[in-house]
N, C-alpha and C positions, 0 to 999 in steps of 0.2 A: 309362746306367750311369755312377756316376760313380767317380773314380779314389780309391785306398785310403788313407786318412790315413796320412801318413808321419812324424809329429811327433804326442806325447803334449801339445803345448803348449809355453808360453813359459818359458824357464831363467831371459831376464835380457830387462832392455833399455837399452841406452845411450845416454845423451846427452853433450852437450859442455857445458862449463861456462867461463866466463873467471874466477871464483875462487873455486877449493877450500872457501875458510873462509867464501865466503859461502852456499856449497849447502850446508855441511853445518849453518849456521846456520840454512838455511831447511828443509831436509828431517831434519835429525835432531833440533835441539832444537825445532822450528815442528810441525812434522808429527810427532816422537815413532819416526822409525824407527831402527834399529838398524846400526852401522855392523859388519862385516865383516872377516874380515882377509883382505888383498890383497896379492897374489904382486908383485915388482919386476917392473913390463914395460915399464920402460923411458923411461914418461910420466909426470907427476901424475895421480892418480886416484883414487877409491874407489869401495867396495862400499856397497848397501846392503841390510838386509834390508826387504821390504814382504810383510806375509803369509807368503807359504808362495812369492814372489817373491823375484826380485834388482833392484836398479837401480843398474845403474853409471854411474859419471862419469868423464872425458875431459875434463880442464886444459888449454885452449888461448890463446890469446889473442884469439882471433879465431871467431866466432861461424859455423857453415857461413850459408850465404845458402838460407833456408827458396825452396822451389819452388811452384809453383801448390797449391792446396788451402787446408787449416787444417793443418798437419801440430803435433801436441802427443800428449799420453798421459792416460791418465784414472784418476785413481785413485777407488777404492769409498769412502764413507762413508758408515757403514752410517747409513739412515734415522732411528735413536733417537737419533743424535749429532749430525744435521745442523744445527742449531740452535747448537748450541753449539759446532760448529767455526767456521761462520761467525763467531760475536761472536768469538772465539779470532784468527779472521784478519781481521778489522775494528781489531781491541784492537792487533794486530801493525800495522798500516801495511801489510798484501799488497795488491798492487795489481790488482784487480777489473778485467780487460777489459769484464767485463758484470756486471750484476747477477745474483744467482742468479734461474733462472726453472722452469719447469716444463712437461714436455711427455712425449710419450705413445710409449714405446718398448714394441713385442711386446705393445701393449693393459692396460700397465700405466701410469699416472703415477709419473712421475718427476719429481726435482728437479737441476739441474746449475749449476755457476757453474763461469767460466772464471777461473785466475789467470794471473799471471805469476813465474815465480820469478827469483831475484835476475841471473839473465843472459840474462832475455828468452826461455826457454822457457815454451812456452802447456801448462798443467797444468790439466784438467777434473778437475772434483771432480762426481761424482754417487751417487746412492743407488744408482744401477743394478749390481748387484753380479756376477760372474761369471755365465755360462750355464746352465742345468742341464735334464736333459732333454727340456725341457716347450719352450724354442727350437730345439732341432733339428732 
C-alpha cells in the first residue's frame, strides 16, 4: 500500500545566481519568461513566471558546491519549437554541455540538450513535457 500524496505539486523552485542581470538576461529576454513581483526578503532576487510555474533566484556571490549526481532542472519545449529554440541558443552564444541528442523516456522518443546558464547552473531543455495519466 502505498502512502497518500501529500503535495498537489511543485509552487516554485529555486536556484542561486551570482548576478541578477545576468539571469534575467538569460531567462527573461533568452528564454521569453515573465518576471513577477517580489516581496523584500531581505536578499537580491527575483520571480519568475514558467507556465503555470514559478522559478526563483537567490543573488549570492558564491555558487553552493553541486554534490554527487547531475543536480540541474528541466524545462519543456514543446516538440513544434524544438528546432528553432536551438538555432535561437546557438544564434545566443548559450553554452551546450552536449549536443542535443535523443533517447527514449516511458516508450516515447525524445529529444533533450543540456545548457548552461550565465552562472553555471545545468538547465535540460526537453520535449518531454509534464506527466499525464497514461505514466502513473
Amino acid at each position: 500500500m502505498s502512502a497518500p500524496s501529500l503535495s498537489a505539486g511543485f509552487s516554485h523552485v529555486a536556484i542561486v545566481c551570482t548576478d541578477l542581470d545576468a539571469a534575467r538576461a538569460f531567462y527573461v529576454d533568452l528564454f521569453g519568461f515573465t518576471e513577477l513581483p517580489r516581496p523584500d526578503l531581505g536578499v537580491p532576487g527575483m520571480w519568475l513566471r514558467v507556465g503555470d510555474l514559478q522559478l526563483h533566484f537567490i543573488e549570492h556571490e558564491t555558487m553552493p558546491i553541486p554534490g554527487p549526481g547531475f543536480p540541474h532542472l528541466a524545462l519543456h519545449i514543446m516538440s513544434t519549437d524544438w528546432e528553432s529554440v536551438m538555432t535561437h541558443l546557438v544564434a545566443n552564444d548559450v553554452a551546450f554541455l552536449s549536443a542535443p541528442s535523443e533517447r527514449v523516456d516511458f516508450g516515447v522518443k525524445v529529444r533533450a540538450a543540456f545548457v548552461l546558464d550565465p552562472s553555471g547552473n545545468v538547465v535540460e531543455l526537453t520535449d518531454v513535457g509534464p506527466l499525464d495519466a497514461r505514466t502513473s
